[in-house]
PDB file as gemmi writes it, atoms N, CA and C in Angstrom:
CRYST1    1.000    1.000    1.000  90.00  90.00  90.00 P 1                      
ATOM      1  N   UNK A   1       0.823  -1.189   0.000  1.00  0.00           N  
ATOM      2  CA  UNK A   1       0.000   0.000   0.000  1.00  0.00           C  
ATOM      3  C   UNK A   1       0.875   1.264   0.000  1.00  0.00           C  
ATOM      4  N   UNK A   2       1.421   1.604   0.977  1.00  0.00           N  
ATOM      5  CA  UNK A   2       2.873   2.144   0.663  1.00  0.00           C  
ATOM      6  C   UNK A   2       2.956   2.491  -0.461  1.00  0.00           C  
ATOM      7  N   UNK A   3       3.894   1.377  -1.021  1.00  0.00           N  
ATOM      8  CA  UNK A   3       4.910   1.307  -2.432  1.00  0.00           C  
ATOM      9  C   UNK A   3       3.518   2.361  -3.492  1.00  0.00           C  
ATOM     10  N   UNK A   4       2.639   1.869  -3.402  1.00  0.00           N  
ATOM     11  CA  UNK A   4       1.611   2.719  -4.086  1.00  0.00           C  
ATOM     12  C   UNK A   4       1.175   4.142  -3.914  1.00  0.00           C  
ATOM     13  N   UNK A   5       1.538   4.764  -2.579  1.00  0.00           N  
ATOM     14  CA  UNK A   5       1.068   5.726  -2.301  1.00  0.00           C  
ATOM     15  C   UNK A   5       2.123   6.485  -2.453  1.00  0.00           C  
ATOM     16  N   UNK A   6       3.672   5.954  -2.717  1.00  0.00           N  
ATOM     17  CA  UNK A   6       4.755   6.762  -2.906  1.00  0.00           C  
ATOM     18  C   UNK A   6       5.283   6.922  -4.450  1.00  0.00           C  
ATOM     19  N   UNK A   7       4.796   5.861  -5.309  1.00  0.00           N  
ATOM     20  CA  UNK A   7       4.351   5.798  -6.875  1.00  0.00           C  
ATOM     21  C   UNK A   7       3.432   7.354  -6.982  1.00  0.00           C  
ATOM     22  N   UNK A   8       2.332   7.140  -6.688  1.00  0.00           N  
ATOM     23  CA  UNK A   8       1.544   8.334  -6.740  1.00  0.00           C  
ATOM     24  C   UNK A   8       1.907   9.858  -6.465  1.00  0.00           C  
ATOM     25  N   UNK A   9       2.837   9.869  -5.664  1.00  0.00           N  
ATOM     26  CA  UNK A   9       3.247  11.145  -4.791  1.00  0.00           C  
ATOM     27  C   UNK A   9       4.467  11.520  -5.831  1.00  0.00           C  
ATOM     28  N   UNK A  10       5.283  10.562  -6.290  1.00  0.00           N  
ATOM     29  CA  UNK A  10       6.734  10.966  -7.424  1.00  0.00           C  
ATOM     30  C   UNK A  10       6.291  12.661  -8.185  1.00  0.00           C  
ATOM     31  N   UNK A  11       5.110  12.753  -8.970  1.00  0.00           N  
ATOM     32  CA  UNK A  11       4.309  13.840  -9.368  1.00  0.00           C  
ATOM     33  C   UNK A  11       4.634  15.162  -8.600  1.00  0.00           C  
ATOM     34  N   UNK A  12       4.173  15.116  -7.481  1.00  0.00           N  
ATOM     35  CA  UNK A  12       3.801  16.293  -6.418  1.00  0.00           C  
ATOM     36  C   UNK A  12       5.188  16.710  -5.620  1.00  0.00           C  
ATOM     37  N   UNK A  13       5.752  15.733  -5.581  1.00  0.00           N  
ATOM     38  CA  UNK A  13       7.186  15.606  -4.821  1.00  0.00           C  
ATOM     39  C   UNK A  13       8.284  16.303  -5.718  1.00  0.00           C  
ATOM     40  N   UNK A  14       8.051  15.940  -7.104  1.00  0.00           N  
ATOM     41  CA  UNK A  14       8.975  16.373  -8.066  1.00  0.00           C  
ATOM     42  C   UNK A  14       8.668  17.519  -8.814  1.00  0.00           C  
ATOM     43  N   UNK A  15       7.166  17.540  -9.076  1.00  0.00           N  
ATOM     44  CA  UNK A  15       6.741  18.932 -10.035  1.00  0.00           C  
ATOM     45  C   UNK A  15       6.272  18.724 -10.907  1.00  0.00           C  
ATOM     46  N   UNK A  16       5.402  19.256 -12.135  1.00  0.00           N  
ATOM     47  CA  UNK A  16       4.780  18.791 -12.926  1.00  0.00           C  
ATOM     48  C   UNK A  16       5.950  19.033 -14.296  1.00  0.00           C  
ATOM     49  N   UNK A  17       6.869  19.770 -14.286  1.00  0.00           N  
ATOM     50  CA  UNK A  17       8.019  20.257 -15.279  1.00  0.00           C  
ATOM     51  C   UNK A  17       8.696  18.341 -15.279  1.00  0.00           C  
ATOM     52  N   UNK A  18       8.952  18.068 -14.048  1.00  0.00           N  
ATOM     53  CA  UNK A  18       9.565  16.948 -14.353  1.00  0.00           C  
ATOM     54  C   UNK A  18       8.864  15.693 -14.756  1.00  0.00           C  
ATOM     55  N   UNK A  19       7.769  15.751 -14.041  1.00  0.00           N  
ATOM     56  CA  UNK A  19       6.703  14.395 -14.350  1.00  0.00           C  
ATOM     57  C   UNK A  19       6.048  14.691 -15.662  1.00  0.00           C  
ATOM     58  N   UNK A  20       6.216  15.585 -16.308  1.00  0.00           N  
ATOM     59  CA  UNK A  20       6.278  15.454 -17.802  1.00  0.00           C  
ATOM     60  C   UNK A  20       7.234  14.446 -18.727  1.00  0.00           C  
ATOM     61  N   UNK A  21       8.348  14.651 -18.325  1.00  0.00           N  
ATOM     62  CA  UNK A  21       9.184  13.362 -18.338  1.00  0.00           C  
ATOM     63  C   UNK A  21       9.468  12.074 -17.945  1.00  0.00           C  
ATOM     64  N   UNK A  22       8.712  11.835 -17.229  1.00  0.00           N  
ATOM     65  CA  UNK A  22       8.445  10.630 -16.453  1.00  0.00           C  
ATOM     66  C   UNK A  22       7.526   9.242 -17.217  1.00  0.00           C  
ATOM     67  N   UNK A  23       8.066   8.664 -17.858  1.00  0.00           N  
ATOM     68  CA  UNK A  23       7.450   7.485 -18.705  1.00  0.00           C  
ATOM     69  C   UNK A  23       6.643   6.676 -17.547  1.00  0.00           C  
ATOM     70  N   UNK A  24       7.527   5.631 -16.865  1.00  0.00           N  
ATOM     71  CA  UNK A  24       7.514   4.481 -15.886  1.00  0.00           C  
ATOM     72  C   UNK A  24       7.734   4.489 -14.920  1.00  0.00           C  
ATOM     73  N   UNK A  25       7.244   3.911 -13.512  1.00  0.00           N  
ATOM     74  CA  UNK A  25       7.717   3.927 -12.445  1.00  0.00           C  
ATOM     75  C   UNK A  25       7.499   2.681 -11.781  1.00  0.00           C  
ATOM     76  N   UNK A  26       8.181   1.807 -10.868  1.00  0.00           N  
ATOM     77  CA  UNK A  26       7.915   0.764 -10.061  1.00  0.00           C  
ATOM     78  C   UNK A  26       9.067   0.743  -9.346  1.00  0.00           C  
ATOM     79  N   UNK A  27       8.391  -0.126  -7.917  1.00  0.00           N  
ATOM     80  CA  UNK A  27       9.090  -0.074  -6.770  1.00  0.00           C  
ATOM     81  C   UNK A  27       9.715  -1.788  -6.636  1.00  0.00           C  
ATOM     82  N   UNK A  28      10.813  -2.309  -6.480  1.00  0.00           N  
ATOM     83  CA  UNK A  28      11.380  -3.770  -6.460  1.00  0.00           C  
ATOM     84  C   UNK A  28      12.428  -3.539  -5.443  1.00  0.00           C  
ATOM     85  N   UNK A  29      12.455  -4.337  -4.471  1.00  0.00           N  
ATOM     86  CA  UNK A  29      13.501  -4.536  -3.281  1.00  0.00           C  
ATOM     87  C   UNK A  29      13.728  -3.190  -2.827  1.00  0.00           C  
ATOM     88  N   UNK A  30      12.714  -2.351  -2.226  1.00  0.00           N  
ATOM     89  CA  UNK A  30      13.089  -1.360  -1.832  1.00  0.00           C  
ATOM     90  C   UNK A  30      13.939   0.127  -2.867  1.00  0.00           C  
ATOM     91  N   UNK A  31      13.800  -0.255  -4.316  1.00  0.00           N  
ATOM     92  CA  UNK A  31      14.779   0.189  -4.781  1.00  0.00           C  
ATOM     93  C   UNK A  31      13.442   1.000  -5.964  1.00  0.00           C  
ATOM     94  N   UNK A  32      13.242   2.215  -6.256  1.00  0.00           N  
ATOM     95  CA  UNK A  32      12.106   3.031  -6.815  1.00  0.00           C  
ATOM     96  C   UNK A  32      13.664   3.179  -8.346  1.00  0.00           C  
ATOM     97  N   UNK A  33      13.012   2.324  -9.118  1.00  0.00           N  
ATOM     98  CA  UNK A  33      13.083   2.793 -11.024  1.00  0.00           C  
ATOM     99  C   UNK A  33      12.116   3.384 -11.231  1.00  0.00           C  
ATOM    100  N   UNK A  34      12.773   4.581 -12.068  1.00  0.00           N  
ATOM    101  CA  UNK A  34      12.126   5.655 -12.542  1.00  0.00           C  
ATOM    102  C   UNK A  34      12.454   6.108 -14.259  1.00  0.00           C  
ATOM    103  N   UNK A  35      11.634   5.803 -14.993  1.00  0.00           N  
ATOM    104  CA  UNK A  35      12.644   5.462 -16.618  1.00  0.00           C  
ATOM    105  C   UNK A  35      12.178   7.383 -17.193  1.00  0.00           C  
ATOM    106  N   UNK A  36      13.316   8.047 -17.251  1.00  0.00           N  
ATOM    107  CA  UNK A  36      12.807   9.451 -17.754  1.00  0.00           C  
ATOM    108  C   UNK A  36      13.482   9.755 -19.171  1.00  0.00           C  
ATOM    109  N   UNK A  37      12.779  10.258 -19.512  1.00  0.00           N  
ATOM    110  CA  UNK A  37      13.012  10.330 -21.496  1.00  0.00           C  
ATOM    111  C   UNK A  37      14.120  11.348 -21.745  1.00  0.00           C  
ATOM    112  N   UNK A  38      14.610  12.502 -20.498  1.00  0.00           N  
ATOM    113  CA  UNK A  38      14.979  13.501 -21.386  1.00  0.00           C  
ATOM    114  C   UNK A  38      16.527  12.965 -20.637  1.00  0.00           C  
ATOM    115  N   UNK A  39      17.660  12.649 -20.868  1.00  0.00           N  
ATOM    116  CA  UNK A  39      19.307  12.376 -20.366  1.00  0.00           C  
ATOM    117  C   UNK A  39      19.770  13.270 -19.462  1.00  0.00           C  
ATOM    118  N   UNK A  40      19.647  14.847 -20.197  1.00  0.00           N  
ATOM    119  CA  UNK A  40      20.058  15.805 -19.333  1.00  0.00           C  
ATOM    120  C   UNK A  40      19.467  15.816 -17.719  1.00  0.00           C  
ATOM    121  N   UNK A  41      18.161  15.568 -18.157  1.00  0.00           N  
ATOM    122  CA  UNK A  41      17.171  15.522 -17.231  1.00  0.00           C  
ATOM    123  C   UNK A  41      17.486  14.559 -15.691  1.00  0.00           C  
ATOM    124  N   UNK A  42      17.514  13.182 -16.240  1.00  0.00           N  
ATOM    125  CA  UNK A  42      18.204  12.285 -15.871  1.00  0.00           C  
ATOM    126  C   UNK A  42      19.287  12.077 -15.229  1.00  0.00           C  
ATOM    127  N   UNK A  43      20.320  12.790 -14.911  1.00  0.00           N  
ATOM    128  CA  UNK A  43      21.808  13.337 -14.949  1.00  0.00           C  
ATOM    129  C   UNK A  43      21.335  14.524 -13.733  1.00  0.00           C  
ATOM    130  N   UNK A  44      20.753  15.062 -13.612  1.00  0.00           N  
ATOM    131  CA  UNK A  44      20.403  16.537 -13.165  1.00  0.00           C  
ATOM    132  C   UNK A  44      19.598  15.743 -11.868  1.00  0.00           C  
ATOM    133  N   UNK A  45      18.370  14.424 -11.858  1.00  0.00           N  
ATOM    134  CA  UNK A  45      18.179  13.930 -10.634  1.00  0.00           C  
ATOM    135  C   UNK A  45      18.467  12.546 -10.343  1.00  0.00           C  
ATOM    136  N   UNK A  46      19.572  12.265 -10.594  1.00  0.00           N  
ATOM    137  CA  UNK A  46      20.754  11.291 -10.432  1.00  0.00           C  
ATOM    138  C   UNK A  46      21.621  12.472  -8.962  1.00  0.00           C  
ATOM    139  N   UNK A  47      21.947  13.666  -9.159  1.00  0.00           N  
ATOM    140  CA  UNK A  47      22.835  14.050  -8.411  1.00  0.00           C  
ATOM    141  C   UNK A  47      21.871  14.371  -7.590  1.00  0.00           C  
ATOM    142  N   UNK A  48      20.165  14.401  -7.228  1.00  0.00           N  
ATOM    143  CA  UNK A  48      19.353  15.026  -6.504  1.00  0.00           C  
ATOM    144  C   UNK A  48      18.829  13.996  -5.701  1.00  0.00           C  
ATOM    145  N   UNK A  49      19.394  12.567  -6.018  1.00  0.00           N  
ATOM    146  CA  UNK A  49      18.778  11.198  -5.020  1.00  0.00           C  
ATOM    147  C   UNK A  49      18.648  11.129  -3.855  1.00  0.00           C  
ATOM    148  N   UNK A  50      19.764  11.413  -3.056  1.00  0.00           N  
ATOM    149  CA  UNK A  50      19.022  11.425  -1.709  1.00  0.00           C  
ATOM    150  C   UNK A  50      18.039  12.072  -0.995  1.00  0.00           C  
ATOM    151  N   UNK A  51      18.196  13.843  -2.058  1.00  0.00           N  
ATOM    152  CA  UNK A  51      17.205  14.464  -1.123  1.00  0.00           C  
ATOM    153  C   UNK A  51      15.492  14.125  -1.667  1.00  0.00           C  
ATOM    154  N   UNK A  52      15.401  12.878  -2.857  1.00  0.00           N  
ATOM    155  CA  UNK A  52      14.029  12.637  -3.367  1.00  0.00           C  
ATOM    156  C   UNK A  52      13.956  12.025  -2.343  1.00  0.00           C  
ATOM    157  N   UNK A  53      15.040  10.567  -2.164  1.00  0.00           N  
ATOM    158  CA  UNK A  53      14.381   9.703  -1.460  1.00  0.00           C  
ATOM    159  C   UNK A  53      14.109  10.165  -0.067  1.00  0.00           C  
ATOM    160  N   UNK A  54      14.217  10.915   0.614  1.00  0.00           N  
ATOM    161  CA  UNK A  54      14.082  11.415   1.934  1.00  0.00           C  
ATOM    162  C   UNK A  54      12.716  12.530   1.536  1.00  0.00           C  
ATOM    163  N   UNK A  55      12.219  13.088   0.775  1.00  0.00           N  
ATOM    164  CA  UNK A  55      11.108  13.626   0.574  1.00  0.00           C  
ATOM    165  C   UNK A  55       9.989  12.969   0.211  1.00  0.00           C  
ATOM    166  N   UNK A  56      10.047  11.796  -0.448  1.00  0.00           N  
ATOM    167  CA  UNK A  56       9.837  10.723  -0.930  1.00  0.00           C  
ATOM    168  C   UNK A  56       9.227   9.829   0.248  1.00  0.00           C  
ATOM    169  N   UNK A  57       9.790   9.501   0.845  1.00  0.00           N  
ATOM    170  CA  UNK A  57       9.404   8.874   2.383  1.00  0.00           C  
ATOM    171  C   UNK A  57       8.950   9.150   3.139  1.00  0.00           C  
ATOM    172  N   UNK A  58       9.405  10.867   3.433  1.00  0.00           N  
ATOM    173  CA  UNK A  58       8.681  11.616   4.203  1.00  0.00           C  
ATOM    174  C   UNK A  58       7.384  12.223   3.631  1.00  0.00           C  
ATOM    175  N   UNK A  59       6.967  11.799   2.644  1.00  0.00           N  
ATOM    176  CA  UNK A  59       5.372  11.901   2.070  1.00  0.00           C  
ATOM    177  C   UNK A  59       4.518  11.289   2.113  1.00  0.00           C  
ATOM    178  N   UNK A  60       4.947   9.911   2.448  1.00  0.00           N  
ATOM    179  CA  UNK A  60       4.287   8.726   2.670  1.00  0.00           C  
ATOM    180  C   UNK A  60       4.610   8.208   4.027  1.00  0.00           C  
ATOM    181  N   UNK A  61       4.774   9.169   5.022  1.00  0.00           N  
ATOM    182  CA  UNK A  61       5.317   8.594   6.205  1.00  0.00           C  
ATOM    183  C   UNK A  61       5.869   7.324   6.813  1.00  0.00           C  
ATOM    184  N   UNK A  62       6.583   7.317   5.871  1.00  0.00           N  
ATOM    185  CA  UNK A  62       6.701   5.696   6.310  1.00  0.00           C  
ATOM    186  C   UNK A  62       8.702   5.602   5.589  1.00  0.00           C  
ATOM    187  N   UNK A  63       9.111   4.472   5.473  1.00  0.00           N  
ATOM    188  CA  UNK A  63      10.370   3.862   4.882  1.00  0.00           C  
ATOM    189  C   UNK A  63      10.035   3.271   3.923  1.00  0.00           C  
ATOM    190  N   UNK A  64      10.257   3.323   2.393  1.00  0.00           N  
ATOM    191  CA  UNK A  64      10.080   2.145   1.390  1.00  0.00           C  
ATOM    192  C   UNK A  64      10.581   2.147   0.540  1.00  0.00           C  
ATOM    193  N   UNK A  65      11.488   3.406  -0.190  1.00  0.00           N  
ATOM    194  CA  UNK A  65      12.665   3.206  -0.436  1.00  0.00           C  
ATOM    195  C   UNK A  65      13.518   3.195   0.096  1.00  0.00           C  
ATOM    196  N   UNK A  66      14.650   2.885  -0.369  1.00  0.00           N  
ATOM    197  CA  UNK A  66      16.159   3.479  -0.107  1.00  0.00           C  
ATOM    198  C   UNK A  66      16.831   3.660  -0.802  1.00  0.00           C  
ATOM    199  N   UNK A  67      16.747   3.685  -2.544  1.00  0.00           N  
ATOM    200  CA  UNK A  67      17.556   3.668  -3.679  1.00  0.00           C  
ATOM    201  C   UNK A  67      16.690   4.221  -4.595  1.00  0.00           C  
ATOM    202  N   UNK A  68      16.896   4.947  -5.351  1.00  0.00           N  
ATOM    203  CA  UNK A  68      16.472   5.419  -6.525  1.00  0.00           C  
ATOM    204  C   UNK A  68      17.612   5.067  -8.055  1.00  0.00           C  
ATOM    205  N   UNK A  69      16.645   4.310  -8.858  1.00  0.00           N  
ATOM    206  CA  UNK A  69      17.884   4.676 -10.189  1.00  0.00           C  
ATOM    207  C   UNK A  69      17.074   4.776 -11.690  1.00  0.00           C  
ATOM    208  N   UNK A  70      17.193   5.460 -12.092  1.00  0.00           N  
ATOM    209  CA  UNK A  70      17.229   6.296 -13.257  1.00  0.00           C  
ATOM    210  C   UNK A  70      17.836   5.558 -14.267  1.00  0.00           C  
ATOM    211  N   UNK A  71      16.624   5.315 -15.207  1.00  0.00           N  
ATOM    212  CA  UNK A  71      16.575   4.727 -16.822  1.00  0.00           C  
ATOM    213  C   UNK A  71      16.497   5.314 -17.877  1.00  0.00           C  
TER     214      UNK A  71                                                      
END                                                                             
């Protein structure tokens, strides 16, 4: 339930500029893939990971990631 409610939140957490880019998302071993179309883009929240996943968690009050990686 979780893993779903933090799928949903990626949007609001990130912005609508970025979730324009946002193809795919699913959550496996704790680890949130996120497949985004634009490279630059990609590259730009590659260096922004920890502070998603900690906003990210803290939106869904809870722990359910701990890794983010970018496709």
């Amino acid at each position: 339930m979780n893993q779903m409610r933090l799928i949903a939140a990626w949007d609001e957490v990130v912005g609508q500029g970025i979730a324009r880019y946002t193809l795919n998302k699913f959550i496996r071993n704790q680890t949130l893939f996120v497949q985004i179309s634009s490279p630059a883009l990609r590259a730009e929240l590659s260096m922004r990971r920890t502070a998603l996943i900690a906003a990210l968690n803290e939106k869904v009050s809870a722990f359910v990631i701990a890794e983010i990686k970018f496709y």
